[in-house]
C-alpha positions in Angstrom: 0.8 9.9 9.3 3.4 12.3 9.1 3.7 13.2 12.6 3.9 9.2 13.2 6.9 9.0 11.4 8.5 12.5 12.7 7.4 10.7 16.8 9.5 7.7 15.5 6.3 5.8 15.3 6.8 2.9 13.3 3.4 3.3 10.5 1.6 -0.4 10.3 -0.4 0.1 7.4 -3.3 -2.9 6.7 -4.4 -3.1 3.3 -8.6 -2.3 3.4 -10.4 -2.9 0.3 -13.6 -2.2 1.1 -15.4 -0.3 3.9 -15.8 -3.2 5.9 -12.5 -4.4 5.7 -11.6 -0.8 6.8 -13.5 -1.5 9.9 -11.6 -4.5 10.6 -8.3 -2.8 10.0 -9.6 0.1 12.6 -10.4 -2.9 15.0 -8.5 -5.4 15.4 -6.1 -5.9 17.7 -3.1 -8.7 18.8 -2.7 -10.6 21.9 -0.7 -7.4 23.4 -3.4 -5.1 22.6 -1.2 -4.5 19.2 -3.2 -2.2 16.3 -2.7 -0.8 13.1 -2.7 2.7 13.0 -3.4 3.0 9.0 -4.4 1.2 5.9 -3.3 0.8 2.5 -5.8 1.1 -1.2 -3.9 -1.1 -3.2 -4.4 -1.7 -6.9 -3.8 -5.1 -6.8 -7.1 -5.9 -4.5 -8.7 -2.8 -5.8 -8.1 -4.6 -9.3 -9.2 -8.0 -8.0 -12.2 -7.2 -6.0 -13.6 -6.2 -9.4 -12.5 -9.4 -11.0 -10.0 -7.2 -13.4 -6.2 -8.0 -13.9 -3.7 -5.7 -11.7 -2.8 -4.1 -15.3 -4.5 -0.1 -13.9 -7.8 -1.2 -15.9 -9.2 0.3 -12.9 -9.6 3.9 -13.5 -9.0 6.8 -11.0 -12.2 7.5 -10.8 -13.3 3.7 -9.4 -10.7 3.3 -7.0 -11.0 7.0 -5.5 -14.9 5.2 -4.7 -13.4 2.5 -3.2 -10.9 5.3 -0.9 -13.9 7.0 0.0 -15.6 3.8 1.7 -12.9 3.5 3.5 -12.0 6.8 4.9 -15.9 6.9 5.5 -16.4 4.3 8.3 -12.8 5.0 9.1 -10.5 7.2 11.3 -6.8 6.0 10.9 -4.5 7.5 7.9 -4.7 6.3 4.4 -1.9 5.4 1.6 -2.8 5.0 -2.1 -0.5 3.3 -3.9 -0.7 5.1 -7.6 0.8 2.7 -9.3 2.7 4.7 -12.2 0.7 7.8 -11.5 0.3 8.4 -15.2 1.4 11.4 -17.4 3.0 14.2 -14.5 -0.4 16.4 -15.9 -3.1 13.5 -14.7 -1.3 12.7 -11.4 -1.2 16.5 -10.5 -5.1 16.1 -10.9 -4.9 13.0 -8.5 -3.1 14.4 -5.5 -5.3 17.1 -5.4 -7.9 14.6 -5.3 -6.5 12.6 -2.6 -5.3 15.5 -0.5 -8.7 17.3 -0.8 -10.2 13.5 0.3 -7.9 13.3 3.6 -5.8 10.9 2.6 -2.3 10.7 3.7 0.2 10.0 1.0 0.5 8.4 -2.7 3.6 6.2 -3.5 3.7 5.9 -7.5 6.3 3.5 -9.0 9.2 4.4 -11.1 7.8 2.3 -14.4 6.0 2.6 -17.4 4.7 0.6 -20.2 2.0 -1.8 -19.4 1.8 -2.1 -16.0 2.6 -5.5 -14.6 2.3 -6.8 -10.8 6.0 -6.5 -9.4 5.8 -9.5 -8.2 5.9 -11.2 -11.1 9.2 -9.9 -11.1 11.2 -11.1 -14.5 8.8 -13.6 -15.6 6.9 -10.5 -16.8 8.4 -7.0 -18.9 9.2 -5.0 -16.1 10.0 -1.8 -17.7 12.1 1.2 -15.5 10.9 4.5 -16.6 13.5 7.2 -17.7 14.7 9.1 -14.3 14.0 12.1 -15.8 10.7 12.2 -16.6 9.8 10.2 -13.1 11.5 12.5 -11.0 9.1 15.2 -13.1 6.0 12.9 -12.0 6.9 13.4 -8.1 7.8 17.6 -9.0 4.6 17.6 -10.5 2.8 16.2 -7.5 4.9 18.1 -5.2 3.9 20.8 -6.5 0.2 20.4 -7.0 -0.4 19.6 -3.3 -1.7 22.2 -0.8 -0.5 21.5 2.4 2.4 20.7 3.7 0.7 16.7 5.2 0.6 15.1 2.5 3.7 13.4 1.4 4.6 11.5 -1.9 6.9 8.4 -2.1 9.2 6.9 -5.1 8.8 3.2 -5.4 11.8 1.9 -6.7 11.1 -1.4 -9.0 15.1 -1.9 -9.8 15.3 -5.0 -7.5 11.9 -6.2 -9.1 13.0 -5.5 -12.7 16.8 -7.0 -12.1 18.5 -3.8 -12.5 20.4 -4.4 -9.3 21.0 -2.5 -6.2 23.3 0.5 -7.1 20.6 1.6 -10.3 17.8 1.3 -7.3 20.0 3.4 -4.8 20.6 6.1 -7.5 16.9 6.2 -8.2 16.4 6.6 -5.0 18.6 9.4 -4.2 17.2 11.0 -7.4 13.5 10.9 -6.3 14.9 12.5 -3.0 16.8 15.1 -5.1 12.7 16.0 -7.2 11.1 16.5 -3.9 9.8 12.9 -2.9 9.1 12.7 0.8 10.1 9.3 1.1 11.2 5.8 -0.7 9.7 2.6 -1.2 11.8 -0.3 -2.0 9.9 -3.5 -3.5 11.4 -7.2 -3.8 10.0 -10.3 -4.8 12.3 -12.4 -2.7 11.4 -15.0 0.1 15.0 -13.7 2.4 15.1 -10.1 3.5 18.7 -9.9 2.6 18.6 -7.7 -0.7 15.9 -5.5 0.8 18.5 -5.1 4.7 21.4 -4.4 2.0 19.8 -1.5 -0.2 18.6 -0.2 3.4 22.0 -0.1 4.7 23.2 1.9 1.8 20.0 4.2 1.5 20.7 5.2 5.1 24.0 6.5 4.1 22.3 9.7 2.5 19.0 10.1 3.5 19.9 12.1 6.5 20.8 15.0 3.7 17.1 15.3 3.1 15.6 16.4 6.5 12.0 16.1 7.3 12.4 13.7 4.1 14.0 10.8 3.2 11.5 8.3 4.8 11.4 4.4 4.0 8.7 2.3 3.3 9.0 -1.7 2.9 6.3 -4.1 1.8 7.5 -7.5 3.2 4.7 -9.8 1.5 6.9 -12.4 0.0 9.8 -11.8 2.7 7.4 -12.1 5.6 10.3 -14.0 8.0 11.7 -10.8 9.2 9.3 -8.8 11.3 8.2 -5.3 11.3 10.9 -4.8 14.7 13.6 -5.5 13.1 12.8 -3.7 9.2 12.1 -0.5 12.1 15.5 -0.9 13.2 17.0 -1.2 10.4 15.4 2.0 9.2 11.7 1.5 7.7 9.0 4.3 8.8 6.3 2.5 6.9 5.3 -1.5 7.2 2.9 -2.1 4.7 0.8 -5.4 4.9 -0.3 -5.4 1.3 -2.8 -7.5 0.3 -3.6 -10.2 3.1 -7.2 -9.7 4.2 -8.3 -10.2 0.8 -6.1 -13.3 0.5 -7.8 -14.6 3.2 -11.1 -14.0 2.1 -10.9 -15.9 -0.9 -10.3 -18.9 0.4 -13.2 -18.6 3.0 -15.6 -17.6 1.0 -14.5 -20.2 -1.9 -14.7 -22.9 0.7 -18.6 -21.9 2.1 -20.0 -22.0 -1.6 -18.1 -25.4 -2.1 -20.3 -26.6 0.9 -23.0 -25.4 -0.1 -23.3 -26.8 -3.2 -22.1 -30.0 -1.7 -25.0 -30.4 0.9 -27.4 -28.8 -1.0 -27.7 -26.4 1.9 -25.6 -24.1 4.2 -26.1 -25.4 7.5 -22.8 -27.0 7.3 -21.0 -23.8 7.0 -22.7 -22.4 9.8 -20.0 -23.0 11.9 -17.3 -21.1 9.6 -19.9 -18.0 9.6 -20.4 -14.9 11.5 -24.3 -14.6 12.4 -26.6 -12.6 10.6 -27.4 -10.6 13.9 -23.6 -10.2 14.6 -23.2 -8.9 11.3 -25.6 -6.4 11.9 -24.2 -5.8 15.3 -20.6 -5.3 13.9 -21.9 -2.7 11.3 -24.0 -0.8 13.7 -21.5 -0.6 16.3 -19.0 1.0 14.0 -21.4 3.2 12.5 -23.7 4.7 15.8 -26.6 3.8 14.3 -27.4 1.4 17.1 
């Protein structure tokens, strides 16, 4: 993933959840032959997969499972978001994990408390954690890695929180200044605008970090603007957060609906891969055929 970004790649990462959706991250492609070249363990669908809120009841140790399933069956670069990464001692402890596993980087946010979704935004506490003792999260996990691949990002949750733009750029410039490769910015808004304005100002300094200072945008509620133009106007990293399992639900809500509606599932059928080309699609991806 690193050399992506240091090619000027833009990194599309695809949120994977699971093995198979792993597989379908891997394989899918657009009308132009269009791929994405890594996926994304987020704790929201890690969280909701197992039916728990996105509050980190999942525990390291479950959602490390659910990154090996994926990096398994798959061969494209991973991100793990680490939501708060805990106390600097326990996310020293987690890099080493997720280095040692092959994954790519961890982005940890820069708040504490009980964790809420950002994208609750105010309607929830969103509570900033001290700079301080964030920027001494990312030295810890700097420092705990073993090679030089593996990057760390600062998510900055100002905009979320309503802290405003200048206490997110000096955050950001801050995590930079600890050792963070990189900088997520997060906003719950439907227009681009805010997330375009902190961009134009975070590209003011980030050249004083070389080989650093990388951007990473999640444009889930903002999804007007496309990945082109958030590239040129300076994201590395596109992450599509938490789709494929937005679109499960749905599906899968709708075929037990019918079921119980007709009394059987022939109805369905037509909504439904086969059984054989489920078995197809699993072998294929696996050599076992």
């Amino acid at each position: 993933m690193k050399q992506m970004i240091e090619r000027g790649e833009m990194v599309r990462a695809m949120e994977a959840h699971s093995g198979l959706t792993g597989l379908l991250v891997e394989g899918a492609r657009g009308a132009n032959g269009e791929k994405f070249n890594c996926t994304w363990s987020s704790s929201l669908t890690s969280s909701t997969i197992k039916a728990k809120p996105d509050i980190e009841t999942v525990n390291t140790t479950d959602r490390i499972d659910i990154v090996q399933d994926v990096l398994e069956v798959t061969t494209l670069p991973m991100v793990y978001d680490g939501d708060t990464g805990g106390l600097p001692e326990l996310f020293h402890f987690t890099v080493r994990t997720l280095e040692r596993l092959g994954v790519s980087a961890c982005i940890i946010e820069d708040k504490t408390g009980l964790k809420q979704n950002s994208l609750f935004g105010t309607d929830r506490k969103q509570q900033l954690e001290d700079i301080d003792s964030f920027c001494a999260k990312i030295a810890a996990g700097k420092k705990a890695q073993v090679t030089d691949d593996f990057m760390i990002f600062a998510r900055m949750e100002s905009l979320i929180a309503g802290w405003g733009q200048e206490e997110a750029l000096k955050r950001a410039k801050a995590s930079l200044d600890a050792g963070a490769d990189g900088v997520m910015i997060h906003s719950k808004e439907k227009k681009p605008d805010e997330i375009l304005e902190f961009i134009a100002e975070y590209n003011k300094f980030r050249g004083n970090y070389p080989g650093r200072g990388h951007l990473v945008v999640v444009p889930t509620t903002y999804n007007s603007i496309t990945e082109a133009e958030l590239q040129k106007a300076g994201a590395n990293v596109v992450i599509h957060a938490n789709q494929l399992l937005r679109a499960a639900f749905p599906a899968m809500k709708k075929t037990a609906e019918s079921i119980l509606t007709n009394g059987r599932s022939k109805e369905a059928d037509s909504e439904l891969l086969s059984v054989k080309e489920i078995l197809v699609l699993i072998d294929d991806n696996t050599g076992l055929n």
